[in-house]
C-alpha positions in Angstrom: 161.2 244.4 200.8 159.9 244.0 197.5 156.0 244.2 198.6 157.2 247.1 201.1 158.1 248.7 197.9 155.1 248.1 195.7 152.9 248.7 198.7 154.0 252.6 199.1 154.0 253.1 195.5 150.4 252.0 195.3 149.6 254.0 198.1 151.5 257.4 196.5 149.7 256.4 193.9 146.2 256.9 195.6 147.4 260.1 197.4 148.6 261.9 194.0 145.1 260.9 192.3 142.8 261.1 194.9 140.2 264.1 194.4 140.8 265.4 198.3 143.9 266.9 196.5 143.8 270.4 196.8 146.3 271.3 193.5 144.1 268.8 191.4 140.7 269.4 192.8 141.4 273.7 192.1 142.8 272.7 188.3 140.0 270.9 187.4 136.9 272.6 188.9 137.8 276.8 189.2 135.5 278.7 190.5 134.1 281.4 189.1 133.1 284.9 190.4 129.7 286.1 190.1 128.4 289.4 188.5 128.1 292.1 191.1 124.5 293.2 191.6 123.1 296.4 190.6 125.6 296.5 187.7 123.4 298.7 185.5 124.7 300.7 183.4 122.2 303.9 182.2 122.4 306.1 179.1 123.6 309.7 179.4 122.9 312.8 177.4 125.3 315.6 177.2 123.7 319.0 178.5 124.1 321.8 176.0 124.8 325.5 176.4 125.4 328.7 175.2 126.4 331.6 176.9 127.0 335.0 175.4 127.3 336.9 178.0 129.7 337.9 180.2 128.1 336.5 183.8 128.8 333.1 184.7 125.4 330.8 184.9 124.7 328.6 187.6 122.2 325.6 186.7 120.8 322.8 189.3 118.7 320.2 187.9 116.8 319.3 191.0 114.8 315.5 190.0 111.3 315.9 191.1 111.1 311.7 191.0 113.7 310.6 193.1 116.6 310.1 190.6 119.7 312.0 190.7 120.0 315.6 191.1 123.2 318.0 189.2 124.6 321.0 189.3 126.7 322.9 186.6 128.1 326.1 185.9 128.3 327.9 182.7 131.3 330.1 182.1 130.9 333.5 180.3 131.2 333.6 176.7 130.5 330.0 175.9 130.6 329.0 172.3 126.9 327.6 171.0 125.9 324.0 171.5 129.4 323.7 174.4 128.4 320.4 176.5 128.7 320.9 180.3 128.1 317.6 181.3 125.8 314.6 181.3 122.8 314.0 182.3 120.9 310.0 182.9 118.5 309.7 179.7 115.1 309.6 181.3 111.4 311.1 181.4 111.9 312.1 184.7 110.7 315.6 185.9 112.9 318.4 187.1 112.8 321.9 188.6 115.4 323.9 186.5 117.1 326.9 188.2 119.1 329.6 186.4 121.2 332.2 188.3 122.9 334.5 186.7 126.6 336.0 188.4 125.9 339.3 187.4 123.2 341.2 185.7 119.9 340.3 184.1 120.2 338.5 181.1 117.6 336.5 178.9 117.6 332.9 179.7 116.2 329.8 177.5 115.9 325.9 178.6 113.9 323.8 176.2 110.5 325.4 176.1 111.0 328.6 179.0 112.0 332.1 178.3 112.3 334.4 180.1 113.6 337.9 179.1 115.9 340.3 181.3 116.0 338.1 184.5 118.8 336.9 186.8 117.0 333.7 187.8 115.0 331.4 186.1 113.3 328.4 188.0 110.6 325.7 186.0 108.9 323.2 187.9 108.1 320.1 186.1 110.9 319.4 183.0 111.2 316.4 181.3 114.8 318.2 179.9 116.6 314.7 180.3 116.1 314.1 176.4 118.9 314.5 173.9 116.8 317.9 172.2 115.8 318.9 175.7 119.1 319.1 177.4 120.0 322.8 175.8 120.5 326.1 177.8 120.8 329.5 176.3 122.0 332.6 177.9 121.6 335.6 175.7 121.5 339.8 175.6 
C-alpha cells in the first residue's frame, strides 16, 4: 500500500509540473498582441475663418493627390481667426470652392481674392499649412 501511495504522489507530482499544463504553460509564457497595422497617426491643422457677413459660406477642399477631401460651412457673422475644423498637415494640392448662401460678397483663401462674387473656386492649393488654412468672407 505504501508504494501504491508513493507511486501516485510521484505521478501527481509529474502531472502538476509538467509543461503540457495549460494554467502553468499560460502563467509563464502570455502572449502578447501585436500592433495593428496602418496605425499612423497624421498631424492636423485647424482651418481658420472669418465671416462678416450675413450669408452662410460653403467650403469643399476637394485633394487634387488622392488624400482626403472636406467639406465645411461657415456660419454668418463668424468672429476672426474662428476654427471650423481640421485639416491633415500636408503639401498636397486642392481645388478650393466658395459659395456664398446669399449675395455677392468678397472672398479671401491664402493667396486668392476675389471681390463681389458668390463663388470662388482655385485649382491647385497647397492651403494644408498652419498659415495657409485661413478663409475670409468680407463686405
Amino acid at each position: 500500500m505504501k508504494k501504491i501511495i508513493s507511486t501516485l504522489t510521484v505521478l501527481l507530482l509529474i502531472v502538476l509540473i509538467s509543461p503540457a499544463n495549460q494554467s502553468s504553460a499560460m502563467n509563464a509564457n502570455p502572449v502578447k498582441a501585436g500592433k495593428p497595422k496602418n496605425n499612423k497617426k497624421f498631424a492636423t491643422i485647424p482651418l481658420r475663418a472669418t465671416n462678416s457677413t450675413s450669408d452662410g459660406v460653403y467650403v469643399a477642399l476637394e485633394n487634387n493627390s488622392g488624400g482626403p477631401s472636406y467639406n465645411f460651412f461657415i456660419p454668418p457673422n463668424t468672429p476672426s481667426n474662428t476654427t471650423i475644423g481640421q485639416i491633415v498637415e500636408s503639401s498636397d494640392s486642392y481645388t478650393v470652392k466658395l459659395s456664398s448662401t446669399g449675395g455677392a460678397h468678397d472672398m479671401w483663401v491664402y493667396w486668392e481674392h476675389r471681390q463681389h462674387v458668390t463663388g470662388l473656386s482655385v485649382s491647385g492649393m497647397s492651403i494644408a499649412c498652419g498659415s495657409c488654412a485661413v478663409i475670409n468672407i468680407f463686405n
